[in-house]
LOVO-785832 format. One record per atom (N, C-alpha, C, O): x, y, z. Coordinates in steps of 0.001 Angstrom, whole numbers, padded with zeros to 6 digits, always signed. Each point is the difference from the previous one (the first is absolute). Last residue first. Example, Ala and Ser with C-alpha at 12.3 -4.5 7.8 and 13.67 -1.06 7.14 Angstrom:
% residues 2
+012850-002250+007080+000820+001190+000060-000770+001090+000730+000509+001108+000169-000219-006828-000239-000890+001190+000000+000900+001200+000000+001036-000019+000665
//
This chain:
% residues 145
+011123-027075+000717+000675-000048-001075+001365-001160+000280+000811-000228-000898-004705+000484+003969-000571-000104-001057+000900+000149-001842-000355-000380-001116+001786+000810+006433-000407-000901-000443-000350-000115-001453+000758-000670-000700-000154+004526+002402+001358-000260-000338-000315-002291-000264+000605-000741-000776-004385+004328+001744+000464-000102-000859+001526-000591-000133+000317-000035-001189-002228-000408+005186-000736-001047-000921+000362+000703-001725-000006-000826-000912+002190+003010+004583+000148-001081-000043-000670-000843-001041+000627-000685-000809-001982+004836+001317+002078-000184-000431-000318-001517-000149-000306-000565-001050-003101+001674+003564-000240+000703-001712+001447-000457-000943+000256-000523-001085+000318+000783+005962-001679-000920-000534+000121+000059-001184+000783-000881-000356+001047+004231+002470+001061-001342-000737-000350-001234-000130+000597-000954-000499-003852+004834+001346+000652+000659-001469+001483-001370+000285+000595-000329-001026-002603+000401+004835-001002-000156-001290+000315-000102-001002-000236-000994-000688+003505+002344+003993-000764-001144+000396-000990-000623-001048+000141-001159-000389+000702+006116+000619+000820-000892-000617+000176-001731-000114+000182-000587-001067-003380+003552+003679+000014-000430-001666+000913-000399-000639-000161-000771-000946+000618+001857+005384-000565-001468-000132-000802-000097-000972-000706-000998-000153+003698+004549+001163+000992-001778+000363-001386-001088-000564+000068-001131-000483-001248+005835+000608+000814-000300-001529+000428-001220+000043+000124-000754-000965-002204+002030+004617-001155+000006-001115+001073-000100-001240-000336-000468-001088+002616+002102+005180-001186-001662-000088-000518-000562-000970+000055-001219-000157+002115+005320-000334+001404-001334+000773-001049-001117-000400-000097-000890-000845-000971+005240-001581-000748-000349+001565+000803-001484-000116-000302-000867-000820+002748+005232-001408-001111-001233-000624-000300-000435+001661+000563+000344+001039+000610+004974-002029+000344-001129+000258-000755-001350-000359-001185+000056-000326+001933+005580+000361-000676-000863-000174+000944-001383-000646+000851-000094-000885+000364+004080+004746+000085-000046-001569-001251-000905-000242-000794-000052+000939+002818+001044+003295-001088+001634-000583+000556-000130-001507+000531+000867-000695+000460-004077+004760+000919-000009-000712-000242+001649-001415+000805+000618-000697-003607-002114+004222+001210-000256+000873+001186+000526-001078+000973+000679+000326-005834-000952-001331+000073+001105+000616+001891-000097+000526+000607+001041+000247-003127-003417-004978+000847+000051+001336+000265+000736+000734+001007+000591-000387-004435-001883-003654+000712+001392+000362+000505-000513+001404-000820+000002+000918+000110-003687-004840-000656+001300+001036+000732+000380+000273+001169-000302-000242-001959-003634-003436+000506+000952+000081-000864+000969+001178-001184+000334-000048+001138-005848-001767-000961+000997+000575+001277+000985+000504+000854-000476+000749-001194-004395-004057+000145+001277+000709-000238+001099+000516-000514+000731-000847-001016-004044-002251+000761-000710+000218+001004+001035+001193+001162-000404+000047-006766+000107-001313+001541+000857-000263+000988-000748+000751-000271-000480+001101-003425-002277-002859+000064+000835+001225+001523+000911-000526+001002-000262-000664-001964-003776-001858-001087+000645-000206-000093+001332+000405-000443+000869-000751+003295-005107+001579+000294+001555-000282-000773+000893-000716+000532+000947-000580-001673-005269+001735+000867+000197+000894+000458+001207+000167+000129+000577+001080-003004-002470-004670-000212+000436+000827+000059+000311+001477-000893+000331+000781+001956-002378-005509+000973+001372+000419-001052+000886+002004+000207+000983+000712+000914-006362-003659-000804+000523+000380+000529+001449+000824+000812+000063+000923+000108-003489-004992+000989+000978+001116-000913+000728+000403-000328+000951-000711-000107-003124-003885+000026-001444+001441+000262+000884+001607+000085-000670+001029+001395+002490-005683-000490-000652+000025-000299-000860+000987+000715-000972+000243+002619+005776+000446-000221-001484-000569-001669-000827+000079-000655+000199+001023+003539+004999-000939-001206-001001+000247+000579-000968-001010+000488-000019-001130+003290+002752+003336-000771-000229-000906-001242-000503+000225-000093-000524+001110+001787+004221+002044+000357-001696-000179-000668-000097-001062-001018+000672-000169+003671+003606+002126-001443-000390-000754+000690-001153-000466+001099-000253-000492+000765+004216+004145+000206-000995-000604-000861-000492-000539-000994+000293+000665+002278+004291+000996-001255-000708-000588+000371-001301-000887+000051-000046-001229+002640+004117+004628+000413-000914-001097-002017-001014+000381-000622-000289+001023+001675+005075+001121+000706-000710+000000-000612-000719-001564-000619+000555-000909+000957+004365+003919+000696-000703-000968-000326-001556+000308+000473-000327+001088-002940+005345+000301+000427-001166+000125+000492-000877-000668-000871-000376-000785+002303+005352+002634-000638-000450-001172-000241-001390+000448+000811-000466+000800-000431+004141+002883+000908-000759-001089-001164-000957-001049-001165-000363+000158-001132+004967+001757+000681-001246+000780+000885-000901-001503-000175+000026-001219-002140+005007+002459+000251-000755-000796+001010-001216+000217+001220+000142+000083-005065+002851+002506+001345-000266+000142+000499-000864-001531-000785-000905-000283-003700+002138+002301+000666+001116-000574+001222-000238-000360+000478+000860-000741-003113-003583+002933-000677-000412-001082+000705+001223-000881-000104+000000-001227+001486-002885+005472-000119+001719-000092-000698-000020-001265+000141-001206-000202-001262-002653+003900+000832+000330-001522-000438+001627+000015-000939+000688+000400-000753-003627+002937+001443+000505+000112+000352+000346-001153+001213+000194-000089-005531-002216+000042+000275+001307+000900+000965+000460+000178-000056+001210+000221-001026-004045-004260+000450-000421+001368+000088+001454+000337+000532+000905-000642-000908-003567-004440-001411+000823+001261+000295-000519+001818-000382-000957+000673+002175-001078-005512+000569+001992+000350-000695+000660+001065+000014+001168+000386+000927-006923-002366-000843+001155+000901+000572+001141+000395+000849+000167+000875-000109-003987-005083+000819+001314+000434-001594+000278+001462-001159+000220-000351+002334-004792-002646-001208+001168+000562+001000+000555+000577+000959-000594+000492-000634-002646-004656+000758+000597+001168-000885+000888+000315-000687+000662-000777+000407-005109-002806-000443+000895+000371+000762+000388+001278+000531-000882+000675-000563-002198-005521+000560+000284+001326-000265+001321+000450+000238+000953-000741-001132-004809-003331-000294+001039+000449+000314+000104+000909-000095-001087+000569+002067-002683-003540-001047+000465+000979+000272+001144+000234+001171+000373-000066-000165-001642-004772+000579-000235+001722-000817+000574+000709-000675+000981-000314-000385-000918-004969+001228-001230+000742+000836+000226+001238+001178-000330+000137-002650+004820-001733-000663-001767-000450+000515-001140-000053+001201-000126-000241-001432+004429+004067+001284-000195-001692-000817-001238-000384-000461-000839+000773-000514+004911+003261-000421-001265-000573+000923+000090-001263+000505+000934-000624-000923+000907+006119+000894-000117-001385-000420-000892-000541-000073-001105+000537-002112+004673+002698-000031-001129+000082+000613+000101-001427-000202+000837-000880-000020+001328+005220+000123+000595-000515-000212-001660-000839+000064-001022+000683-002698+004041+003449+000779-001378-000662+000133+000367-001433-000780+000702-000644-000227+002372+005337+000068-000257-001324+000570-001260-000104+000806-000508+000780-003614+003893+002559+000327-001386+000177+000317+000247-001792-000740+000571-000801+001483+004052+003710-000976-000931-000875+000717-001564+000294+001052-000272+000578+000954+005119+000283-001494-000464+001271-000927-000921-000758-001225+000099+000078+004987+001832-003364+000023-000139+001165-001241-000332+000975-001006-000154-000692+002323-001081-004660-000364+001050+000227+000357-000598+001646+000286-001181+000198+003005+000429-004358-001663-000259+000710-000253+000692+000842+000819+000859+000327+003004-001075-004264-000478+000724+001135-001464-000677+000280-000918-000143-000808+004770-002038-002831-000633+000833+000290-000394+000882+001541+000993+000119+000716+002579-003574-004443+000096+000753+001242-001842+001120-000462-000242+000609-001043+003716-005848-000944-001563+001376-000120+000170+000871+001652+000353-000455+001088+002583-003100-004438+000228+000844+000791-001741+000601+000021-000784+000399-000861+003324-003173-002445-000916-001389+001398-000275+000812+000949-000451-000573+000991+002583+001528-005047+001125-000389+000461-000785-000678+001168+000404-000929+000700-003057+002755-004026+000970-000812-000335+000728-000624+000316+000405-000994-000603-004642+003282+003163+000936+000347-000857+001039-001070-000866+000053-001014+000696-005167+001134+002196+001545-000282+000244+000823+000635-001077-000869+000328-000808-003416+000975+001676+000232-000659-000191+001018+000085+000053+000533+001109-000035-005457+000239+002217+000874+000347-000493+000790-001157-000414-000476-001094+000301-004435+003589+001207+000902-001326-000123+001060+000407-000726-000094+000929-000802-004410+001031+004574+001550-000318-000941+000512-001376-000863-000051-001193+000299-003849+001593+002870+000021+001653-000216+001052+000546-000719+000146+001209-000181-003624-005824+002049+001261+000430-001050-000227+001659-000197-000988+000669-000303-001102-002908+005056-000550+000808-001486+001164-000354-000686+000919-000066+000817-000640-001401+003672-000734-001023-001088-000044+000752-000968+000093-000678-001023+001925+003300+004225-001427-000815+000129-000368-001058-001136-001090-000005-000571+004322+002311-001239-000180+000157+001053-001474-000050+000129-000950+000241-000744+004857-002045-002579-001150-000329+000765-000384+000864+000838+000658-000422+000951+002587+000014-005742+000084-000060+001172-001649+000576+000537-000790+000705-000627+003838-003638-002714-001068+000784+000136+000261+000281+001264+000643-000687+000793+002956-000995-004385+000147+000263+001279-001925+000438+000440-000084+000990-000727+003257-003854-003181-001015+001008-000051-000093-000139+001791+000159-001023+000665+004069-000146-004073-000981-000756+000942-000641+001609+001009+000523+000960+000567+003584-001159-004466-001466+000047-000139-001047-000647+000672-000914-000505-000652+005860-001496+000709-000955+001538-000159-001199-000093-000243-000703-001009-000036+004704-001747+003079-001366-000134-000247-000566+001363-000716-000465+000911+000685+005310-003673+000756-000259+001468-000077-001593-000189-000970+000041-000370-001174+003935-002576+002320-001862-000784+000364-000550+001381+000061-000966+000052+000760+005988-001058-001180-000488-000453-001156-001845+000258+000320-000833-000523-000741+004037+002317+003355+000198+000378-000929-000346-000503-001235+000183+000517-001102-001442-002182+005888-000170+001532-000565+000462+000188-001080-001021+000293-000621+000185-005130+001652+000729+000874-000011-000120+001281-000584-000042+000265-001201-004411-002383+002086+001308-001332-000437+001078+001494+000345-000493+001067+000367-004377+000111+000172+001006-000913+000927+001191-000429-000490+000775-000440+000850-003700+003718-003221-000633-001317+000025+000598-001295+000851-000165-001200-000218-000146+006694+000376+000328-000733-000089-000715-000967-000578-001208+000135-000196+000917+005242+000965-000362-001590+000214+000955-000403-000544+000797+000698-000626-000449+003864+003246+000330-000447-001130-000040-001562-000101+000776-000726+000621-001860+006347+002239+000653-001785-000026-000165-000392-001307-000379+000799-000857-002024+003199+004604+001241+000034-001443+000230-001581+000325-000164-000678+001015-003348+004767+001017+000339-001224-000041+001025-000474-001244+000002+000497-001126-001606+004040+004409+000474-000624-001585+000372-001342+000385+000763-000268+000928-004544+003086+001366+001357-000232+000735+000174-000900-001481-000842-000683-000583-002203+005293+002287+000189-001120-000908+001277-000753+000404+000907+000561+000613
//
């Protein structure tokens, strides 16, 4: 199992944009096989499973949904080993009226197992050029207010 840990947001300054209660499901293969929820302070930490495709997906009402695929399924992985935890931050854009979300529809990130570095890691490529998308999204919302 490899523990996943972090804590949403809603972008504006960390100490003011601390996001609770935003529902986590989680995917493998497409199946829902979990769900979980943020805490008060915006913190959720669980375990997924290893040699699987997972997405994890954050929904809050009033902001787009955002999704992360973890791939655990690589021949180099010790599957015995208990590897560093993964930590990061789940930023969540409001929905707006008029804001077409299907830019970020796609996991906004893709998590793997790095043979060079023997942790799990985000894919450089694939994160540079959702992000790209996801300031697509920025943008026409920062228009709109």
């Amino acid at each position: 199992m490899l523990k996943v840990k972090g804590i949403t947001t809603d972008g504006r300054s960390l100490n003011n944009s601390i996001l609770k209660d935003v529902t986590v499901n989680i995917y493998k293969y497409n199946d829902k096989i979990a769900t979980f929820q943020s805490d008060q302070k915006g913190k959720f930490a669980f375990e997924i499973e290893m040699n699987s495709y997972i997405v994890l997906e954050f929904v809050k009402e009033g902001f787009f949904s955002k999704k992360i695929l973890f791939d655990t399924k690589n021949q180099l992985i010790d599957y015995s080993k208990n590897y560093i935890p993964f930590n990061f931050e789940i930023m969540m854009l409001k929905e707006v009226k008029g804001i077409d979300s299907d830019d970020i529809d796609f996991p906004v990130t893709m998590i793997e197992y790095s043979p060079e570095e023997k942790e799990f890691l985000y894919v450089e490529k694939y994160t540079s050029d959702m992000a790209k998308c996801q300031e697509k999204v920025m943008n026409k919302l920062a228009k709109k207010y």
